[in-house]
C-alpha positions as CSV (number, residue, x, y, z in Angstrom):
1,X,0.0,0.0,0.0
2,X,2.8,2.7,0.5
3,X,4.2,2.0,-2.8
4,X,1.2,2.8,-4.5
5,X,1.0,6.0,-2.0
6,X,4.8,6.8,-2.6
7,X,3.9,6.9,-6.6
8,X,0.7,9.1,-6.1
9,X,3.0,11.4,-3.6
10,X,5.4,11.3,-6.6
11,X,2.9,12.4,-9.1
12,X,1.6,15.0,-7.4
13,X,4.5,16.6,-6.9
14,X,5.7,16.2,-10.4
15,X,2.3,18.0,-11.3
16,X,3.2,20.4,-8.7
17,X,6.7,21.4,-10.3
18,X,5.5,21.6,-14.4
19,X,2.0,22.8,-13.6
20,X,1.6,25.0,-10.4
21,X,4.8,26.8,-10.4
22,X,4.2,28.6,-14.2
23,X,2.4,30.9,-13.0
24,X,2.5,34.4,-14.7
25,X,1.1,36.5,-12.4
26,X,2.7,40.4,-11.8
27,X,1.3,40.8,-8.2
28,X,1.5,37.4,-6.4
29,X,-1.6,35.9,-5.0
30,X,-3.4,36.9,-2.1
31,X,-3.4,35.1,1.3
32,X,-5.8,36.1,4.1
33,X,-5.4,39.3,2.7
34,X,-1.6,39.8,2.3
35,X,0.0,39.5,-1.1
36,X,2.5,37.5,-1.4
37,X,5.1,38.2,-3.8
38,X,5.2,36.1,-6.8
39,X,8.7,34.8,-6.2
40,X,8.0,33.5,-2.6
41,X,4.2,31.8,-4.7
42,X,6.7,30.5,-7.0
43,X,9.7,29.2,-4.0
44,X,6.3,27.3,-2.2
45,X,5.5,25.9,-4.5
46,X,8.7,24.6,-5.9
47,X,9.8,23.2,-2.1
48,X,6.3,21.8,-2.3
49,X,6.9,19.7,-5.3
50,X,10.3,18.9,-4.2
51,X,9.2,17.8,-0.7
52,X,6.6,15.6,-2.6
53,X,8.8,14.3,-5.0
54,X,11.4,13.0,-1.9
55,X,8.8,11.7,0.1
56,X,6.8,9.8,-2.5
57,X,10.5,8.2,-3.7
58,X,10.9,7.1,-0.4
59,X,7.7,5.8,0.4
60,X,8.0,3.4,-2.8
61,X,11.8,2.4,-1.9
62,X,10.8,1.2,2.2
63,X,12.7,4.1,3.5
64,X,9.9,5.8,5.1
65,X,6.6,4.8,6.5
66,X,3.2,6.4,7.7
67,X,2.8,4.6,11.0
């Protein structure tokens, strides 16, 4: 079961790297009503991918475990 969660984690975070951190925008987005720039939108989302990318590697090699 965690090697099908480790390729799911994987996924996502692939998805998160080509897809989520593209974005054009000028002003950032808006976060309980602070902008954020749009180079720390972009650095979230880039560790976020990362971070999924490591984890859901080593969830499918044993390394790491949910319980």
């Amino acid at each position: 079961m965690e090697k099908i969660a480790g390729v799911a984690i994987f996924l996502v975070g692939l998805l998160i790297l080509f897809f989520g951190a593209s974005t054009g925008r000028e002003g950032g987005m808006m976060v309980y009503g602070v902008r954020v720039p749009s180079w720390a939108d972009k650095l979230l989302q880039y560790g976020s991918g990362i971070v999924s990318i490591w984890f859901g590697v080593q969830l499918f090699f044993g390394n790491a475990h949910f319980f």
